[in-house]
mmCIF file of the C-alpha atoms, coordinates in Angstrom:
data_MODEL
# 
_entry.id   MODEL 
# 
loop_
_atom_site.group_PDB 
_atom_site.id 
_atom_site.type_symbol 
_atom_site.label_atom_id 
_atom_site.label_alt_id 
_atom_site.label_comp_id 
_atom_site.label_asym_id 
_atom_site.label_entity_id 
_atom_site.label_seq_id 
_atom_site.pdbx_PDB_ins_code 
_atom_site.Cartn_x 
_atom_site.Cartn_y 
_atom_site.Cartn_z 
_atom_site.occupancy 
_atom_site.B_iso_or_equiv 
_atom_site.pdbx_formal_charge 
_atom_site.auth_seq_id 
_atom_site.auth_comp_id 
_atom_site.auth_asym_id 
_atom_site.auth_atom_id 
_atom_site.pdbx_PDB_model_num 
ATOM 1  C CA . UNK A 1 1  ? 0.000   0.000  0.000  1.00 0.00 ? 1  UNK A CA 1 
ATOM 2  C CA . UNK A 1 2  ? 1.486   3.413  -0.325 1.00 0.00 ? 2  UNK A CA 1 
ATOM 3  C CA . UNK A 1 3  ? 2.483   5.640  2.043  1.00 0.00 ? 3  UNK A CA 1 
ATOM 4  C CA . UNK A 1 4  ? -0.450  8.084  0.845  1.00 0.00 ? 4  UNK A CA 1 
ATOM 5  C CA . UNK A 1 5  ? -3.279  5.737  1.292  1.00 0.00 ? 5  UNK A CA 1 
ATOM 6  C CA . UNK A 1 6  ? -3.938  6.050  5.200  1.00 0.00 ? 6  UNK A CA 1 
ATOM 7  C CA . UNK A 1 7  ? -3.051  9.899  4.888  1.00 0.00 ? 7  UNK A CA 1 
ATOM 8  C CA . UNK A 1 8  ? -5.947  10.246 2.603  1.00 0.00 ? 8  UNK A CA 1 
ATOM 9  C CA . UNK A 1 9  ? -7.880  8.079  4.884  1.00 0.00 ? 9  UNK A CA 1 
ATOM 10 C CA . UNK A 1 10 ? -7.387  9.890  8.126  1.00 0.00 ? 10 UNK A CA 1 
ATOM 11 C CA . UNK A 1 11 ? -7.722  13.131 6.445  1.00 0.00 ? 11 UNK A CA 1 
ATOM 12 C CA . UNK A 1 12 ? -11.204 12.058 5.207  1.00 0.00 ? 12 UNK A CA 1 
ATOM 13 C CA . UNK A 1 13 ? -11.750 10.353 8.512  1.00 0.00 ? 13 UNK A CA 1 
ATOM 14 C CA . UNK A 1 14 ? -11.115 13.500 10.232 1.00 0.00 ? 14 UNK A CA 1 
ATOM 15 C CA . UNK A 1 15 ? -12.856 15.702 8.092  1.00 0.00 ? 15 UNK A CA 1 
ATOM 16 C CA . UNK A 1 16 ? -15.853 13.652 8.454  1.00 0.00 ? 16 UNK A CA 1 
ATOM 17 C CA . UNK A 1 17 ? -15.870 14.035 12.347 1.00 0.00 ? 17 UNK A CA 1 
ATOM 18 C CA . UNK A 1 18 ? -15.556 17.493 12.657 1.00 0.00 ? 18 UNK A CA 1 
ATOM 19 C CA . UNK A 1 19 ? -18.169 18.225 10.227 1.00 0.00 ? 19 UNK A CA 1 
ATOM 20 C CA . UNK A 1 20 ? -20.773 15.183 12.236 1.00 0.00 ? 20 UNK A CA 1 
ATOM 21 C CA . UNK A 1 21 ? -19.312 16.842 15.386 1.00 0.00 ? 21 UNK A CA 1 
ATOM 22 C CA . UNK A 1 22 ? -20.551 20.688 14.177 1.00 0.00 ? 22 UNK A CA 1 
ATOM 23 C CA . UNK A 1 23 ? -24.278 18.807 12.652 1.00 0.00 ? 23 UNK A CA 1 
ATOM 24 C CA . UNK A 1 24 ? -24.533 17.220 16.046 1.00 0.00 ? 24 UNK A CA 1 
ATOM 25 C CA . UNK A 1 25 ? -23.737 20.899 17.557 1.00 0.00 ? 25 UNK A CA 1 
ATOM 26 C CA . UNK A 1 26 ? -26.320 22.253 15.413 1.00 0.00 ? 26 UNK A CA 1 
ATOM 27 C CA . UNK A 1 27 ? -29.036 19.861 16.026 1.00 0.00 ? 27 UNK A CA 1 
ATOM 28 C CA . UNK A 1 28 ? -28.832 20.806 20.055 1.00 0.00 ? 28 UNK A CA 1 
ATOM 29 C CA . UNK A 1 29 ? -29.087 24.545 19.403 1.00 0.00 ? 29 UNK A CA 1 
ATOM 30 C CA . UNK A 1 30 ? -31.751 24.752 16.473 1.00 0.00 ? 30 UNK A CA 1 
ATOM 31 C CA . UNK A 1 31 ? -33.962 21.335 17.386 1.00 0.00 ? 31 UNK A CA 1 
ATOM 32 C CA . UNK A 1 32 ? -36.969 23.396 15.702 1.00 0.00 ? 32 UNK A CA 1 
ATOM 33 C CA . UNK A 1 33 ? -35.272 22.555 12.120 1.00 0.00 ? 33 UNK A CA 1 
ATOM 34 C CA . UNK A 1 34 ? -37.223 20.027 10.056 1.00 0.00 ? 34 UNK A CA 1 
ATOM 35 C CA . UNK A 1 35 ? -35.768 16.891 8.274  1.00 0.00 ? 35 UNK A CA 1 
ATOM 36 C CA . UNK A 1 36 ? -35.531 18.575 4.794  1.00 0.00 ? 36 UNK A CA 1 
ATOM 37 C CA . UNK A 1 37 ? -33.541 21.326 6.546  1.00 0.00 ? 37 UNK A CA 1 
ATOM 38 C CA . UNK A 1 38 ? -31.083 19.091 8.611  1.00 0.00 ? 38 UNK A CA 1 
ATOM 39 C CA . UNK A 1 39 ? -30.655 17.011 5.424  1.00 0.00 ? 39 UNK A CA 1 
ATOM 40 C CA . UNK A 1 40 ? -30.160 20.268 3.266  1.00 0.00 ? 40 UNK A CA 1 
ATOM 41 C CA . UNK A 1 41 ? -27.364 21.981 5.491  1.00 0.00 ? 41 UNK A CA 1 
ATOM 42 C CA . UNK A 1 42 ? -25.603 18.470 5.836  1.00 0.00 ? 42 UNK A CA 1 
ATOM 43 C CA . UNK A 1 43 ? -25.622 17.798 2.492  1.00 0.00 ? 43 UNK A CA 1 
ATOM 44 C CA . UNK A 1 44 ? -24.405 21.689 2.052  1.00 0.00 ? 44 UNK A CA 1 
ATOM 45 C CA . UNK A 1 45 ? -21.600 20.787 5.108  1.00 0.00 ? 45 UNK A CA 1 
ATOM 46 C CA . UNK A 1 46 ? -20.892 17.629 2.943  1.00 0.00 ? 46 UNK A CA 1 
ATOM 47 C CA . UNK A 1 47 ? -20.032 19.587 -0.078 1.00 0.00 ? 47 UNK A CA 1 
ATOM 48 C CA . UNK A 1 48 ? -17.952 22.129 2.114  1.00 0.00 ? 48 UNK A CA 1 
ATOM 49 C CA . UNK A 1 49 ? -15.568 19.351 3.339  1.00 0.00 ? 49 UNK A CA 1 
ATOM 50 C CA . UNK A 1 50 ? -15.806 17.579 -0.044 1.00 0.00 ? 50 UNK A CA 1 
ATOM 51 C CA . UNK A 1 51 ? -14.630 20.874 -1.725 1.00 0.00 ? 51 UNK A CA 1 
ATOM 52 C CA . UNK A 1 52 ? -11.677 22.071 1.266  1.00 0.00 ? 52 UNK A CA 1 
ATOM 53 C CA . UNK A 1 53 ? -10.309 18.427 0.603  1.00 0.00 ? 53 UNK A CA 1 
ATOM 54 C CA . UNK A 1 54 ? -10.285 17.892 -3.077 1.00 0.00 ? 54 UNK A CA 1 
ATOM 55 C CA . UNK A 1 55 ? -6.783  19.647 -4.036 1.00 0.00 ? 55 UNK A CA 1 
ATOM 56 C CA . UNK A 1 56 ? -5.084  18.052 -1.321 1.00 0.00 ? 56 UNK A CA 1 
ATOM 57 C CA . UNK A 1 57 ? -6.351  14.287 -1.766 1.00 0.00 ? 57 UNK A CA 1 
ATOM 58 C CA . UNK A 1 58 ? -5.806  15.268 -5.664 1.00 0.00 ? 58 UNK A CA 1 
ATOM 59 C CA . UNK A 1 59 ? -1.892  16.059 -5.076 1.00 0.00 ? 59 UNK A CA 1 
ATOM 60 C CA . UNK A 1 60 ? -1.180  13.130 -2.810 1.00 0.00 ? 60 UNK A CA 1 
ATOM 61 C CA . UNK A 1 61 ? -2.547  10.487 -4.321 1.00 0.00 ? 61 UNK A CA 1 
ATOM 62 C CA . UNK A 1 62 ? -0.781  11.722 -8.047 1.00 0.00 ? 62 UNK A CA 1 
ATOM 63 C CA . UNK A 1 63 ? 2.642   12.311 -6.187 1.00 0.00 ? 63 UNK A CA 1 
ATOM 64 C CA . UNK A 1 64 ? 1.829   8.687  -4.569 1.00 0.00 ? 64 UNK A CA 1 
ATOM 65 C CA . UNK A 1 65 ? 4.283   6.780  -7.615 1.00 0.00 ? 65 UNK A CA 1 
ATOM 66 C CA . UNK A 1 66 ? 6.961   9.386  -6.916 1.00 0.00 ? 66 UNK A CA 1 
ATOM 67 C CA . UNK A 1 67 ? 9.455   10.713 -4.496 1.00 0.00 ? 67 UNK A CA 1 
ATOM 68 C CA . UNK A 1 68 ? 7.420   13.775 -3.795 1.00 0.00 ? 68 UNK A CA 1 
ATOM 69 C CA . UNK A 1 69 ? 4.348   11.044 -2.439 1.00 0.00 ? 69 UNK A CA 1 
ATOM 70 C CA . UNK A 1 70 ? 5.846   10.347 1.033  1.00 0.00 ? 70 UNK A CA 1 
ATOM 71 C CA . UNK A 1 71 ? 6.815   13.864 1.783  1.00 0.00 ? 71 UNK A CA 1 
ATOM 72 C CA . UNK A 1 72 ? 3.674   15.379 0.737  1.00 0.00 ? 72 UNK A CA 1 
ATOM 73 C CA . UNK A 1 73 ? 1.816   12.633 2.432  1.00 0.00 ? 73 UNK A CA 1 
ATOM 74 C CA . UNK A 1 74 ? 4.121   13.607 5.978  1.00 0.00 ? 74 UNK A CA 1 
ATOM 75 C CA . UNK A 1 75 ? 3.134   17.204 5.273  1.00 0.00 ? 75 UNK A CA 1 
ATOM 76 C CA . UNK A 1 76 ? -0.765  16.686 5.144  1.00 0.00 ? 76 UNK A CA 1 
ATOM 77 C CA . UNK A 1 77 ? -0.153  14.356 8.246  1.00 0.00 ? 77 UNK A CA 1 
ATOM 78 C CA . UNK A 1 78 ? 1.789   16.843 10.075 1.00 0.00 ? 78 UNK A CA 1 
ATOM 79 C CA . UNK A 1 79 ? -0.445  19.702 8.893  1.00 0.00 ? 79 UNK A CA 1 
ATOM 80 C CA . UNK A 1 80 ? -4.145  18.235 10.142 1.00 0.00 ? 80 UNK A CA 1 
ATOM 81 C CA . UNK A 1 81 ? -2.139  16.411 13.477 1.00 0.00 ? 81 UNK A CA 1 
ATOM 82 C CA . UNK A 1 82 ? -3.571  12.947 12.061 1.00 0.00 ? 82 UNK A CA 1 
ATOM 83 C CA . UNK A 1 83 ? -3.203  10.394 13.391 1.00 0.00 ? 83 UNK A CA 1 
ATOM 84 C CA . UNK A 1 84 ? -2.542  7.377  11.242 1.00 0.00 ? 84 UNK A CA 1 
ATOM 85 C CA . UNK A 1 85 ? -3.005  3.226  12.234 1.00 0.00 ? 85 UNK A CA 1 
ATOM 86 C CA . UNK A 1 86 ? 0.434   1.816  13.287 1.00 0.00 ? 86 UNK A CA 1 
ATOM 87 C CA . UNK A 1 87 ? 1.184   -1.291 10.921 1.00 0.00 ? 87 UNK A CA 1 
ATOM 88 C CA . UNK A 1 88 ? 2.607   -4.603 12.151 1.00 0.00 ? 88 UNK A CA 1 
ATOM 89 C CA . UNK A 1 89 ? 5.181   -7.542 10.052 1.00 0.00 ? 89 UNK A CA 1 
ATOM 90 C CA . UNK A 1 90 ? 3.372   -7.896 6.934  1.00 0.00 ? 90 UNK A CA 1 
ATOM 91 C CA . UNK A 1 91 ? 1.065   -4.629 7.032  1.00 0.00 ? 91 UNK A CA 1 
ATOM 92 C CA . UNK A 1 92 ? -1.587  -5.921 9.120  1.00 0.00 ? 92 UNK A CA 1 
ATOM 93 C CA . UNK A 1 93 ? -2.734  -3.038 11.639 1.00 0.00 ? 93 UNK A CA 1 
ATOM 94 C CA . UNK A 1 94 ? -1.735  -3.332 14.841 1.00 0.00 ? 94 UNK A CA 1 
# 
């Protein structure tokens, strides 16, 4: 697997959780907001992550093949603090 593979996966991972985390913030302060709504600003929230992480994910995966993959997969990791799976003999996590 290359190096860029769990960078891409914790960034997404990441991502993902802040946005539920904010959705789940939302939900306690405006409970008045109907289904439609909820689904409307999550899918809009969605599309805001979606967006923010395209270039990124983009870069890493085409550097992946090259010299420039590992570094600019270290960067992203040491950029967003993430934290990636530790691998075992033979790749296996854990």
């Amino acid at each position: 697997m290359p190096p860029t593979v769990p960078v891409v996966q914790a960034l997404k991972h990441k991502a993902n959780a802040v946005a539920d985390a904010e959705l789940g913030r939302l939900a306690s302060r405006a409970p008045s907001l109907d289904a439609a709504a909820r689904a409307e600003i999550r899918d809009a929230v969605q599309r805001v992550v979606d967006a923010f992480l395209y270039e990124p994910i983009n870069r890493v995966t085409s550097y992946a093949d090259s010299p420039l993959g590992e570094s600019y997969a270290d960067a992203l990791r040491e950029l967003f603090s993430l934290e990636l799976p530790a691998f075992g003999p033979a790749g296996s996590a854990g």
